[in-house]
N, C-alpha and C positions, 0 to 999 in steps of 0.2 A: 225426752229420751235422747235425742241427738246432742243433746249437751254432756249427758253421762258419758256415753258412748267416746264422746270428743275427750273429756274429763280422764276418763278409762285410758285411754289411748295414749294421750300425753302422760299418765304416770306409768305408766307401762315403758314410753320412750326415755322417761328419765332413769328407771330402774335399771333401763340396759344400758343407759349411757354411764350410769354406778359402778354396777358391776364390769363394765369393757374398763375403765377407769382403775378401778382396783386391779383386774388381770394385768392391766398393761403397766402398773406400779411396782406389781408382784413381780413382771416377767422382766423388768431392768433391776431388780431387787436379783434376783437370779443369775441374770448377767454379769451384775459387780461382783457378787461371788465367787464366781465361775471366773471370772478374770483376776480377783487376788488367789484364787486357789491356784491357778494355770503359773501366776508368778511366783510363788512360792512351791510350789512343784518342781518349774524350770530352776530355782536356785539348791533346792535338795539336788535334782538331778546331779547339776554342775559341781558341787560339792563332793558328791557319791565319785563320779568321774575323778576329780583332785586326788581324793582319798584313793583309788584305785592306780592310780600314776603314782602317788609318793609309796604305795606299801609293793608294788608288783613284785621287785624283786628280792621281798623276804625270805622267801622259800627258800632261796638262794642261801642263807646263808650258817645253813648246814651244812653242805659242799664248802663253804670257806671257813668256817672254824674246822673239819678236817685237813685239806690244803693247807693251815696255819698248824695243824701239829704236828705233821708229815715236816713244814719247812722248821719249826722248831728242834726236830729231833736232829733234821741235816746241819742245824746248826748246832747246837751241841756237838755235834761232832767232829764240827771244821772248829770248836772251841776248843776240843782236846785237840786235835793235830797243830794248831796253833801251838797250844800251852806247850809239846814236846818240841816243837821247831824255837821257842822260844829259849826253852833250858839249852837246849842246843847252842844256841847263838850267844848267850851266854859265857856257855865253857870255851866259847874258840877263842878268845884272847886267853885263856891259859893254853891251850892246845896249841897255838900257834907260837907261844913264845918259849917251848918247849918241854911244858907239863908233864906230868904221868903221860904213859902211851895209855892211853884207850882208843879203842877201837867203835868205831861208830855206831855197834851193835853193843857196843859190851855196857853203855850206861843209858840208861834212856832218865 
C-alpha cells in the first residue's frame, strides 16, 4: 500500500504541476493581450485628441460666413461709391477745359 500511496501522491503532484503550467500560460496569454489592446487604445486615444484639435474650431464658422456677408455687402458698397467717384474723374478733363457748366450735383 505505501507504494500506491506514494504512486497517488506523485500523480496528484504532476496534475498540479499541469494545471499551475496551464494557468500560468493562460495568465501571460492575457497579459499580451491586455498590452496590444492598452497600445492600440493609447493610439485611438491620440488620434481622437488630433481629430479634436484639427475640428475645434468648426463651430466657429457660422459666425464667419456671417462676418463675410456683412463685409460683402460693405463692399458692394464702397463698389458703388467707387463706380460715382469714378464717372466723376472722368468728366473733369472736360469740366476743366471748359465744358458744359455742370454742377457737381447736377449729373451723377
Amino acid at each position: 500500500m505505501p507504494t500506491t500511496v506514494v504512486g497517488l501522491w506523485w500523480l496528484t503532484l504532476g496534475i498540479a504541476l499541469v494545471v499551475i503550467l496551464v494557468v500560468a500560460v493562460l495568465l501571460i496569454a492575457i497579459v499580451v493581450v491586455a498590452n496590444r489592446i492598452d497600445k492600440h487604445a493609447a493610439a485611438i486615444w491620440g488620434a481622437g485628441k488630433d481629430i479634436a484639435t484639427n475640428t475645434v474650431q468648426i463651430w466657429q464658422l457660422q459666425k464667419t460666413n456671417a462676418v463675410a456677408g456683412q463685409i460683402l455687402g460693405v463692399a458692394q458698397t464702397i463698389a458703388v461709391g467707387a463706380e460715382s467717384i469714378d464717372g466723376r474723374l472722368a468728366r473733369l478733363p472736360a469740366a476743366l477745359a471748359g465744358g458744359p457748366d455742370k454742377r457737381d450735383g447736377a449729373a451723377t
